[in-house]
C-alpha positions in Angstrom: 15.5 -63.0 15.0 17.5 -61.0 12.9 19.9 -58.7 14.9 19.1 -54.8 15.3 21.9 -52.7 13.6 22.8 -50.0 16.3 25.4 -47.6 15.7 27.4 -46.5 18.8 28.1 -42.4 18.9 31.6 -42.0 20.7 31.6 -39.2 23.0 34.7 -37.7 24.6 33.9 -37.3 28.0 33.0 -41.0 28.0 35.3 -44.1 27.8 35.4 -46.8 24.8 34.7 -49.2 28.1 31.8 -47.4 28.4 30.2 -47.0 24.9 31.2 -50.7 24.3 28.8 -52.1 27.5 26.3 -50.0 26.0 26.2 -51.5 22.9 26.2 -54.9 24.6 22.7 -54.1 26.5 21.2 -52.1 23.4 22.2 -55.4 21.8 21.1 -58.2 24.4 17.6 -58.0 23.8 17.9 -58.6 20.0 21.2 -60.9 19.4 22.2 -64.0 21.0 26.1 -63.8 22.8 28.2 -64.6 19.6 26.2 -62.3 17.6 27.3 -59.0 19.8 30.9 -60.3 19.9 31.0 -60.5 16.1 29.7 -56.7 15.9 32.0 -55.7 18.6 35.2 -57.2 16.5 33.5 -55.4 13.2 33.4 -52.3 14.8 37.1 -52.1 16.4 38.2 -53.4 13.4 36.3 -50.4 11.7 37.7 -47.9 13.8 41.6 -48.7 13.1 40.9 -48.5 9.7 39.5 -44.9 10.1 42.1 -44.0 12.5 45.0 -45.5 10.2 43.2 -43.7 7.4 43.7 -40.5 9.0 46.9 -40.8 9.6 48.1 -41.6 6.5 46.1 -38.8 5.3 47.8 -36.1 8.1 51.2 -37.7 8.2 51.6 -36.0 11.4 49.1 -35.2 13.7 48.1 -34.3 17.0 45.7 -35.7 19.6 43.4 -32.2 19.5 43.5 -32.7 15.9 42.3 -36.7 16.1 39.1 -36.3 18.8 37.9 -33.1 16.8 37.9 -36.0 13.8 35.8 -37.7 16.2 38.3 -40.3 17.7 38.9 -41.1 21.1 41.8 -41.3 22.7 42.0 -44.4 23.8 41.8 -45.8 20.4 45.3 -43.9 19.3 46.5 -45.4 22.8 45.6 -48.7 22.0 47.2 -48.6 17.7 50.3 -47.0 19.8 50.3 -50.1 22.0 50.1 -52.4 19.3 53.2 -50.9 17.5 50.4 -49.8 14.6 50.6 -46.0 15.4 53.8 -44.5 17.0 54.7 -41.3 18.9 57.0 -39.3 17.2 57.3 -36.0 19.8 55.5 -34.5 22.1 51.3 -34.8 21.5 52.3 -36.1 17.8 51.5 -39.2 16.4 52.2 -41.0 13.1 52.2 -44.4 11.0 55.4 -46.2 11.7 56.2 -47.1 8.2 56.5 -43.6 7.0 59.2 -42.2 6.0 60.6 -39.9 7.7 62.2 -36.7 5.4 65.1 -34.6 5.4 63.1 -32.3 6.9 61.0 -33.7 9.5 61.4 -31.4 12.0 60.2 -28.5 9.6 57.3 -31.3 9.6 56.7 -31.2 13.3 57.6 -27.6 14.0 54.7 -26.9 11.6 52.2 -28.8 13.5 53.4 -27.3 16.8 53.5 -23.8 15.4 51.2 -23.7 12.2 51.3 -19.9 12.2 54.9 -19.6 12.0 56.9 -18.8 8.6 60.5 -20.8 8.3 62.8 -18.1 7.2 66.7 -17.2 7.0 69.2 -19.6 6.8 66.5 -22.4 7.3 65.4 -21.1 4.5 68.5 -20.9 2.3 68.9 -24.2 3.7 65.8 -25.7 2.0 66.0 -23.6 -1.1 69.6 -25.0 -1.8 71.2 -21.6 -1.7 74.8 -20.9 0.2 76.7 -22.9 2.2 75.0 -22.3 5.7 73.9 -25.5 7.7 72.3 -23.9 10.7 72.4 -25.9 13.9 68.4 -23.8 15.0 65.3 -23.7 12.8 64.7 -20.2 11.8 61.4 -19.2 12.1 59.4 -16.0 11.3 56.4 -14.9 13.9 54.0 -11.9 13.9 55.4 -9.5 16.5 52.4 -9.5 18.4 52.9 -13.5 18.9 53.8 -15.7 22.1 57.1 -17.3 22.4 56.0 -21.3 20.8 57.2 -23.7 22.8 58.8 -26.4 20.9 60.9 -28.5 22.8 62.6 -31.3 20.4 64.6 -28.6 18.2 66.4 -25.5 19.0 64.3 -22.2 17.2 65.7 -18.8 16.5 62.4 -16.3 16.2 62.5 -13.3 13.9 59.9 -10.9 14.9 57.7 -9.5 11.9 54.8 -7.7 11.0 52.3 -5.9 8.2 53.0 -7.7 3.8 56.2 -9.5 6.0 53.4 -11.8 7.1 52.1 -12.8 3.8 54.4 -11.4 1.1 56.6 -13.9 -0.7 55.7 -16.6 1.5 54.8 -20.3 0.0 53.4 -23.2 1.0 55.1 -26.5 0.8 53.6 -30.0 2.0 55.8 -32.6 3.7 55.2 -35.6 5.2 51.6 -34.3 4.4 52.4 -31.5 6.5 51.4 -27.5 5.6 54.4 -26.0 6.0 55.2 -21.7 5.5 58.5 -21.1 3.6 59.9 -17.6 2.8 60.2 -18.0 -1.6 63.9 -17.7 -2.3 63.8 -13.9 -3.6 62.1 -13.3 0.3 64.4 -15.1 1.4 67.5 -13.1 0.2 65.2 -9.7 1.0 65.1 -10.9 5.1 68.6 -11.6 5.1 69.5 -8.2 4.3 66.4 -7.3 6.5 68.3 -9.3 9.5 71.8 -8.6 8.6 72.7 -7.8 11.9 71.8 -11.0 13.1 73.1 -12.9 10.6 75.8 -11.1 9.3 75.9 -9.5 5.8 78.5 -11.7 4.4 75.5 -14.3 4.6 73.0 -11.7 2.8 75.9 -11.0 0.1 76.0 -14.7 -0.3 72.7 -15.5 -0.7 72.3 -12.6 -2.9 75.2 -13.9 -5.1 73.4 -17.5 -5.2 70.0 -16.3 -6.1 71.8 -15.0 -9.1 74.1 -17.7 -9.9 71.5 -20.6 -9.7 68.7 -18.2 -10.9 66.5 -19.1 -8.0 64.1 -16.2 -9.0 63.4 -13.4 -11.6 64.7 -10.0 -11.3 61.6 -8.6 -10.8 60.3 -10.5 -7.9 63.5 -10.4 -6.1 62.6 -6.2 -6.2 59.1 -6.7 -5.6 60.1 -8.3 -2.6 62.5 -5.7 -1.6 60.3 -2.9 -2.1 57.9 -4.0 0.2 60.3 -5.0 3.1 62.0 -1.5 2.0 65.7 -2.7 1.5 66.2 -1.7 -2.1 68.3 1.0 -0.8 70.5 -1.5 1.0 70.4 -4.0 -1.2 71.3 -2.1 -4.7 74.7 -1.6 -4.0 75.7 -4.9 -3.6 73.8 -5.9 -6.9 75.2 -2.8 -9.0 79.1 -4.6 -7.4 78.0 -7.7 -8.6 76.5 -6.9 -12.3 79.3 -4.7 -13.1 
């Protein structure tokens, strides 16, 4: 008799154990012994393709993210045991033969705290302008937000709120990851914005380099200004440096 094709529907709140027995009784009374072992191998083998395929896909991603794509647990437990899948930080999970980047942490910061805008000298960092190499990750959040909790990096926070949210902010994918980076005219725009935290010799700088390496036009670096209101305390040091 020709086996019954019966397709097993994983459910969270139930172990792969489980599911796989079930198969194995729906299966008894229609397939001989070898028969159910064969389908068994098919569908593991199945399911680490899909998982794999997913994580290639993500680059980094996170348990919640992998059951509400429909797989359990217990399957990235057992790719992670066989060296297939690896953990990379806390709750985040990746293909071992991927490259990390220069800026990984961006990467897993991102996934931890999708919401938040890297910003400052992370920023200049990333946009190749100045000399600063900060030891934390800047990173912009609406006022109204929690403290994230990231524990593999150090963070600096710069509360914001209203166009700082969403004005001259760009999205840039690495390691497959979404990531939220001030544009380099926003960039320069927060550093006067947050002089007092990071000095203004760092906002004169970064002013100085946005012109020099013509990071931006004119016109956007003002358009940015104007609606974080610092062309007042901006225009004097570009008046200095144009004359």
């Amino acid at each position: 008799m020709e086996p019954t094709e019966v397709t097993t529907a994983w459910n969270s709140t139930r172990s792969p154990c489980h599911a796989e027995l079930t198969y194995l009784v729906l299966c008894n009374t229609t397939c001989n012994y070898e028969q159910v072992v064969v389908k068994l191998h098919t569908v593991k083998a199945n399911e680490q393709v899909s998982i794999l395929d997913f994580a290639r896909q993500k680059g980094l991603f996170r348990l919640s993210e992998a059951t509400a794509a429909g797989i359990h647990p217990e399957h990235v437990r057992r790719l992670i045991n066989t060296g297939q899948l690896t953990r990379v930080g806390r709750g985040l999970y990746a293909i071992p033969a991927q490259q990390a980047t220069e800026y990984h942490t961006l990467a897993e910061i991102a996934k931890r705290v999708p919401q938040g805008i890297v910003c400052l000298l992370t920023a200049l960092r990333f946009h190749g302008m100045g000399t600063q190499n900060p030891r934390e990750v800047w990173l912009a959040v609406d006022r109204r937000a929690g403290i994230p909790r990231v524990e593999f990096a150090p963070i600096r926070l710069a509360r914001i709120s209203g166009a700082a949210l969403t004005s001259g902010v760009d999205q840039h994918n690495i390691e497959n990851v979404p990531i939220r980076i001030t544009s380099p005219a926003r960039t320069v725009v927060d550093c006067f914005k947050f002089r007092n935290k990071i000095g203004i010799d760092v906002a004169v700088e970064a002013l100085r380099e946005y012109r020099r390496l013509r990071k931006g036009t004119v016109d956007e670096l003002w358009r940015q200004a104007d609606r974080l209101r610092m062309t007042r305390v901006m225009r004097p040091y570009w008046d200095a440096m144009s004359s």
